[in-house]
N, C-alpha and C positions, 0 to 999 in steps of 0.2 A: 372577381372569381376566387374559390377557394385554391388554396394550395396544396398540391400531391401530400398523400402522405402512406407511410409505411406502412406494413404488413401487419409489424407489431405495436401501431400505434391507431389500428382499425377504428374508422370515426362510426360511431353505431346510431342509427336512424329510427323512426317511429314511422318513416315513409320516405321510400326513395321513389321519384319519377323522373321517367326516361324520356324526353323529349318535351320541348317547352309550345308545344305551338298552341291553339285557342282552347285546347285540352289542356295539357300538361301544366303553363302558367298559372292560369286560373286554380287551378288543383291544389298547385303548391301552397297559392296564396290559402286558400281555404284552410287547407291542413294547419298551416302555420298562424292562423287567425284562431283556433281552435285549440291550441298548444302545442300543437307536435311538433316535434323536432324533424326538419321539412332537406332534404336535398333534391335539387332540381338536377338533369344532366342535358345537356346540349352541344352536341359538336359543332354547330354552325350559327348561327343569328338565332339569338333569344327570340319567340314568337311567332317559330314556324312558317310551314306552305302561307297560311293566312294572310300573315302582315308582311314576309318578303317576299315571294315571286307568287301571291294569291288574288285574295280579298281586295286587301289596300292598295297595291300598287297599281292594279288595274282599273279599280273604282276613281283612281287619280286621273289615272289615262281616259276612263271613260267621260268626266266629269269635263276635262279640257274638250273633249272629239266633243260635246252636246255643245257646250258654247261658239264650237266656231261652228256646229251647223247653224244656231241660232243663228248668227251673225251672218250668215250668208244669209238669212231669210228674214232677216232685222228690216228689210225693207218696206217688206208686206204692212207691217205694223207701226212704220212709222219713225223710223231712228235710221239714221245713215249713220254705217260704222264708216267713216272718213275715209272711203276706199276701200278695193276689194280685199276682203281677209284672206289669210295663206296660213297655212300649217309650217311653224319653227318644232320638229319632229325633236328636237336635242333638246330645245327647252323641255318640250314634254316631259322629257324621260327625268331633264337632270330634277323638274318637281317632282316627279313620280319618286325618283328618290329620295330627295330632303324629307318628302315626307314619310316615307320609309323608314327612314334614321331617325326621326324625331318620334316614331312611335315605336322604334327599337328602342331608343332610349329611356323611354318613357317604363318600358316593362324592365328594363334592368335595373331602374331607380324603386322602382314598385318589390322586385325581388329583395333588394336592399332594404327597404322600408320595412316589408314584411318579415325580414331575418330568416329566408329562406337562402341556403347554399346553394352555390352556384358552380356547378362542375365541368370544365372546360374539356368535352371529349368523347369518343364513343363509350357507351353506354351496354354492359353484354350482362346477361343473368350467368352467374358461374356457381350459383347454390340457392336454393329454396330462401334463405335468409342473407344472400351476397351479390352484391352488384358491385363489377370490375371497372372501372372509368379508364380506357385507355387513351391517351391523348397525340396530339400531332407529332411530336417528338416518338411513340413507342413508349413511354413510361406505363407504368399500370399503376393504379391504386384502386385495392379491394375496399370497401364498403358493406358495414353489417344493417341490415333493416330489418323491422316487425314484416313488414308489408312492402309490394312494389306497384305501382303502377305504369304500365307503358303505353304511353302515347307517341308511338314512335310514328304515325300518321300514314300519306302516300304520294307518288310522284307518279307523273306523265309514263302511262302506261304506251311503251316500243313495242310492236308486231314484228316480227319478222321479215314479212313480207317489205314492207316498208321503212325500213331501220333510223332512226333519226343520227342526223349528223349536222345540226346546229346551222346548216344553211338550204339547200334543197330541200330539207323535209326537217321539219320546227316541231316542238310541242311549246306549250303555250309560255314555260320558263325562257325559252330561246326568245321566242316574240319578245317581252319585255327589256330586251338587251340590245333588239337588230339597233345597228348604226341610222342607220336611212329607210322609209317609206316604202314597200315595194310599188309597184305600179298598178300589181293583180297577184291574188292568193287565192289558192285553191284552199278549201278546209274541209277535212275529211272528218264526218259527225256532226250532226247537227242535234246533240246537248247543249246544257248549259253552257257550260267553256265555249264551245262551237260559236254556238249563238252569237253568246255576249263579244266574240272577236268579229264577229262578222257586223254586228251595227259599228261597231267601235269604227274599224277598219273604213266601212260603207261611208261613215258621216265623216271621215279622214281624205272620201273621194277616190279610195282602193277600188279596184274593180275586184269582187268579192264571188266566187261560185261556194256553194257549200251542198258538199254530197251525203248523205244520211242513206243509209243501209234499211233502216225502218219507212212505215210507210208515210210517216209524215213528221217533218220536226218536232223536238221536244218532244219523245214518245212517251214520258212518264208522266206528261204534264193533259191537264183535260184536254179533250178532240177540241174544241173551241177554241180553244186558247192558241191551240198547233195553228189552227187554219187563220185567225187572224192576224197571227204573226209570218204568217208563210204572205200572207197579202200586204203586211207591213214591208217587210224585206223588198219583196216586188216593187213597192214605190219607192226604195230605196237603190232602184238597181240591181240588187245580190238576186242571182242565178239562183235557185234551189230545183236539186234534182233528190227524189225519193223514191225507197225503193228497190235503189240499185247500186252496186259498188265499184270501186274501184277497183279495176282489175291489175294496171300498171301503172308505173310511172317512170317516165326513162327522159332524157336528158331531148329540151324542147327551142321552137325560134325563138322564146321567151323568158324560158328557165326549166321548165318543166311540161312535158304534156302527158295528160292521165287518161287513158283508156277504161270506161266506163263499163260495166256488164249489158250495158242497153247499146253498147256499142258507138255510143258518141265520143268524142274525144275534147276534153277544154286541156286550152294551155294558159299557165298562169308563169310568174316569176318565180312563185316559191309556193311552199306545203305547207299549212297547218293541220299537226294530225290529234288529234281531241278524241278519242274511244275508248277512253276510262282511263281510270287509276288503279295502281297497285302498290299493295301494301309492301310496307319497311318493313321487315320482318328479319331479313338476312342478317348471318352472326349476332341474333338476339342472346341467343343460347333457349330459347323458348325447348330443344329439344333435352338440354340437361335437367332442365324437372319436369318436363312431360308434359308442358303446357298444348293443346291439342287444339287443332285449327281447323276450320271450316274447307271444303272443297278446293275455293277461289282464293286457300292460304289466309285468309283475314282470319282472326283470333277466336276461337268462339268466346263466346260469356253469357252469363243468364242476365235477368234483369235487375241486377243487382250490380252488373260489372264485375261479376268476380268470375276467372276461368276454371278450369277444373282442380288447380291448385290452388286451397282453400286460401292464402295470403296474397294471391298474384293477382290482379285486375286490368281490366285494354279497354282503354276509352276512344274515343275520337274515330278516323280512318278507318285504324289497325283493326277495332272491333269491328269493321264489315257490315254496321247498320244502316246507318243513314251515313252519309260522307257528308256533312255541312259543320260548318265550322262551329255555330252555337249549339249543333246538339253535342260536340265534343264538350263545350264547357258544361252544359248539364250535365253529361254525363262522366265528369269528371267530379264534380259536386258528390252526386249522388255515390263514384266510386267512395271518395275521401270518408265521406260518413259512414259507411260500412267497414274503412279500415280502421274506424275509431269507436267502433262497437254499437253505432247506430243503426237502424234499419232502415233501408232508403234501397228504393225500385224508382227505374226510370218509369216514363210515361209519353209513347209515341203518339198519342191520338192527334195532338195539336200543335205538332212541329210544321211552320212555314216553307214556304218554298220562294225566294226568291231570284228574279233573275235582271240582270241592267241592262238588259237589250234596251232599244228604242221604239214604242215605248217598253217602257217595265212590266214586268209578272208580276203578283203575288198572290200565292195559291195556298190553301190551310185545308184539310178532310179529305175525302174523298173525292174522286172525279168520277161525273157522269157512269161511264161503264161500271167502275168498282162499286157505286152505290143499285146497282143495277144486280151487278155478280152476287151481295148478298141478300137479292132478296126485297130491296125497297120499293114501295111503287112511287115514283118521282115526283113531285112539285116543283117545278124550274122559275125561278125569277130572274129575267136580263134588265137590265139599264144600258143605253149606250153611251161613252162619254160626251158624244155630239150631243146632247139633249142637255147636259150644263152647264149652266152660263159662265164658273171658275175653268171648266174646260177651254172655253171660246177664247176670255180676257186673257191664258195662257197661252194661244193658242197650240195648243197640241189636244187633237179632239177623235185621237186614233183609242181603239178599244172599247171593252166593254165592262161588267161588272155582272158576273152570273152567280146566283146563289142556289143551290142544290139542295132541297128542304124533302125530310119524306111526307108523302101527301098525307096521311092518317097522323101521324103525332106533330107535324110543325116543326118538327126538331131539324135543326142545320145539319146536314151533311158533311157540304163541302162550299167553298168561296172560293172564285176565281176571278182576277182580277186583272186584265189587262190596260193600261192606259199611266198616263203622269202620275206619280209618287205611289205606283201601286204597292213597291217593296214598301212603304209608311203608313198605307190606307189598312193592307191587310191584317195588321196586328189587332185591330176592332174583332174582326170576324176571329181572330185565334182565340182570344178571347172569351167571345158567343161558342165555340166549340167546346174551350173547354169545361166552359159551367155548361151545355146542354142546353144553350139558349134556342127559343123556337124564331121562325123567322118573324113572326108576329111582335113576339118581346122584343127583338131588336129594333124590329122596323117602329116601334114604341118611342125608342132613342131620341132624342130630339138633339140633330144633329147643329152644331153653323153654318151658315151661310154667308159667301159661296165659298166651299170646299170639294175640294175630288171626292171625299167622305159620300159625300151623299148620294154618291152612287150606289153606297155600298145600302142606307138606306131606303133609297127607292126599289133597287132588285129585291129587297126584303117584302115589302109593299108589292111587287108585281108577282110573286109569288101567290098572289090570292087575286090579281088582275086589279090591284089598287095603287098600283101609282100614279100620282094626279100628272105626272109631266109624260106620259105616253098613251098614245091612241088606247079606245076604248076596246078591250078585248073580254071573251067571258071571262067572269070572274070567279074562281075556286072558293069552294067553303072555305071559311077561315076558323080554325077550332076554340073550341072556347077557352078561353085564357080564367088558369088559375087567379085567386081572390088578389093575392102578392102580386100577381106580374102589372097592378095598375100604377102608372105612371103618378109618382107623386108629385107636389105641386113647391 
C-alpha cells in the first residue's frame, strides 16, 4: 500500500479510482497499461462485492453443494462413494476462503505488477480535481487527479420492515459466515441471489421455502426459463410461493414464522432476504461538484460513463445499469479510454445473463415478451436437453435450449439456456447476437459431438422445424441466406 502523505506534498494523478471491485481493478489496470499515472482506493479487501462475499465465494460454496449431491446419486451410475456422504459445513467455508485469499492475492500482486497505487482507506470527492483518502486511524490525505472514476459498487439492500441482524433475518454476506447448517430457511425474493441460495442450500439437504412478491421466479429472466426452474426447485424439495408477500415475521417453534399475504404461514430457522441492492454512494462527496443521480440514487451516466461533471465517471453498480460484475469491467474499459481522450461508448445489446442454480441459466437478448413488445413477429426454436446423448452420459438432462429468431429476417433475438454448463454454452449465442447472426448461419456451425453445445445448434435448426433429433413438426420458411453465409470447407 502507498503511504499517507501531506497536504503539501499532494501526489497528482492522471486517474484516481475509488473502489477496486471487478470495475475498479480492471480500470486501473488498464489506465496504468496505457501510461497513466493510475491510484486505486479501497477500504476493505482489494476486489470488491465479486471476489469477497460475491461471485467467487459462493461459486466455491456452490461447486462443493454439486458434488455431494452427485455423490449422493453416484449410485444410479455406478460408483459407490464408500458410504453415505455428509456435509463438513466448516470445511466448505474454510475452502470458500483459501480461495478467496488466493484470488485477493492474486489482484494485489497484479496492482503491483501493473505500478498502480494502492490507497489503504475511504475514498470521498472534496473538489472537481481532489480526492481525500481517509483512513482507519482518521488521517486524511488529499490527492490531485485529471479525472476520477467511482466504482464504489452495492450491498444487501435492508427494508425496514424487516431489518437484518445477522442472525433471524441474513442477507446473503451473513450466509457466507453462519457457523453451522440451518435445518430450514425461509428466502425472501426469488432473484438471482434468491435462487442461486436456494439450490445451493437444497442440494446441502436444507429445507428451503422461497417467497417472490412477482408472479413467478426470476421475473427478469424469459417466462420459460421461470417455469422450468420453478419445476426444478419442486424436485428439489424447495417450496416456491409467487405472487405474494411476506407480511411478517416474528419469533417461531423453529426460529422464525412468516406470515404470508395469502395468509399461510411457513416456519423456518432462519431468513434469507435477497430484494435488491443499493448503491455506495454515502459520504462520496458526489454532492460537492454536483455530480447528479438517478431516482433509485445510483449515478446517472451517458454512454460513455461519464456523469454530468465533465472529468468524473461511475462504472459498475454505482451507475445503476446492469449490476453484474463483467459489465462493470466493461464498463470500466470503456470509462478509462474516454479519460484518456479516446472515444469509447458502451454497448448493452449482448451482455449475458447468468445464473448457478441447479441446473444453470444462460440467457443473451431479448425474452419472449420483449421481443414481442417491439414489434417482432416470432420464430421459436426449442431443443430439450433429454434428447442428448452428453446430457444422458452426464446425467443431468433437466432444461432446455430456446432460441428466439424474428420470423421475416432470421436474425437471433434472444437465447435461453437452461440445463448443465449453460453459464459456458451461452457465450456461442453472445456472440451470434452480436455480429447479427441469423439462426440459419448459426445453426450452419458445425458443432462437436457429444456436447451440451448442441443444443444450442439444434434450437437453431428447430427454428425452421429442422432438427433431425426431434419429432417431425411443420416446418417454417427458412430465408435465403446471403452468398458469405456458406459454410466453408
Amino acid at each position: 500500500m502507498v503511504s499517507m502523505t501531506s497536504e503539501k506534498n499532494k501526489t497528482k494523478y492522471k486517474i484516481i479510482v475509488i473502489g477496486s471491485g471487478p470495475g475498479g481493478y480492471p480500470a486501473a489496470i488498464r489506465a496504468a497499461d496505457k501510461g497513466a499515472k493510475v491510484a486505486l482506493i479501497e477500504m476493505e479487501e482489494l476486489g470488491g462485492v465479486c471476489l469477497n462475499t460475491g461471485c467467487i465465494p459462493s461459486k466455491a460454496l456452490i461447486a462443493a453443494a454439486a458434488l455431494y449431491d452427485k455423490m449422493k446419486k453416484s449410485a444410479d451410475i455406478g460408483v459407490n462413494p464408500g458410504g453415505t456422504p455428509s456435509v463438513n459445513w466448516p470445511v466448505m467455508r474454510s475452502r470458500k476462503d483459501k480461495v478467496v485469499a488466493t484470488m485477493v492475492g492474486g489482484v494485489t500482486a497484479l496492482m503491483k505488477s501493473h505500478g498502480v497505487d494502492v490507497y489503504k482507506g475511504f475514498g470521498t470527492i472534496t473538489g472537481k480535481n481532489e480526492v481525500t483518502v481517509i483512513d482507519e486511524d482518521e488521517n486524511e490525505t488529499k490527492l490531485a487527479t485529471e479525472n476520477i472514476i467511482i466504482a464504489t459498487g452495492s450491498r444487501p439492500m435492508n427494508i425496514p420492515s424487516f431489518p437484518l441482524d445477522g442472525k433471524a433475518i441474513m442477507s446473503s454476506d451473513h450466509m457466507l459466515e453462519i457457523e453451522t447448517l440451518p435445518g430450514s430457511l425461509l428466502i425472501i425474493g426469488g432473484g438471482v441471489i434468491g435462487c442461486e441460495w436456494a439450490a445451493l442450500l437444497a442440494m446441502l439437504d436444507v429445507k428451503v421455502s422461497v417467497v417472490e412478491l412477482m408472479d413467478r421466479l426470476l421475473p427478469l429472466e424469459d417466462a420459460g426459463t421461470s417455469q422450468i426452474m420453478e419445476r426444478e426447485f419442486k424436485k428439489m424439495n424447495i417450496d416456491v410461493f409467487t405472487g405474494v408477500k411476506v407480511e411478517s415475521i416474528e419469533p417461531g417453534p423453529q426460529g422464525i414464522t412468516a406470515e404470508l399475504s395469502s395468509g399461510k404461514t411457513i416456519d423456518a430457522e432462519k431468513t434469507l432476504l435477497s430484494v435488491g441492492r443499493a448503491f455506495n454512494i454515502e459520504d462520496l462527496g458526489l454532492d460537492v461538484v454536483g455530480v447528479k443521480q438517478n431516482k433509485n440514487d445510483s449515478i446517472t451516466v451517458d454512454k460513455q460513463m461519464r456523469t454530468n461533471v465533465k472529468n468524473i465517471y461511475a462504472i459498475g453498480d454505482v451507475a445503476g445499469v446492469i449490476l453484474l460484475a463483467y459489465t462493470a469491467t466493461a464498463e470500466g474499459v470503456v470509462a478509462v479510454d474516454n479519460c484518456l481522450g479516446e472515444k469509447a461508448t458502451i454497448d448493452y445489446r449482448a451482455v449475458p445473463s447468468v445464473i448457478f442454480t441447479h441446473p444453470e441459466i444462460g440467457s443473451v437478448g431479448m425474452t419472449e415478451e420483449e421481443a414481442k413488445k417491439e414489434g417482432h413477429e416470432l420464430a421459436i426454436g426449442r431443443f430439450p436437453m433429454r434428447a442428448l446423448g452428453k446430457a444422458h452420459a452426464e446425467n443431468e438432462i433437466a432444461g432446455e435450449c430456446k432460441v428466439i429468431a424474428d420470423k421475416k429476417t432470421d436474425k437471433i433475438l434472444g437465447v435461453h439456456i437452461v440445463g448443465s454448463h449453460a453459464a459456458e454454452v451461452v457465450h456461442t449465442a453472445v456472440l451470434a447476437i452480436q455480429e447479427g447472426l441469423t439462426a440459419s448461419r448459426l445453426g450452419e456451425m458445425i458443432f462437436a459431438h457429444p456436447v451440451i453445445s448442441e443444443s444450442l445448434m439444434e434450437a437453431c435448426h428447430d427454428v425452421h422445424g429442422m432438427s433431425v433429433h426431434l419429432g417431425a413438426k411443420k416446418k417454417a420458411p427458412v430465408p435465403a441466406k446471403p452468398a458469405q453465409s456458406k459454410v466453408s470447407a
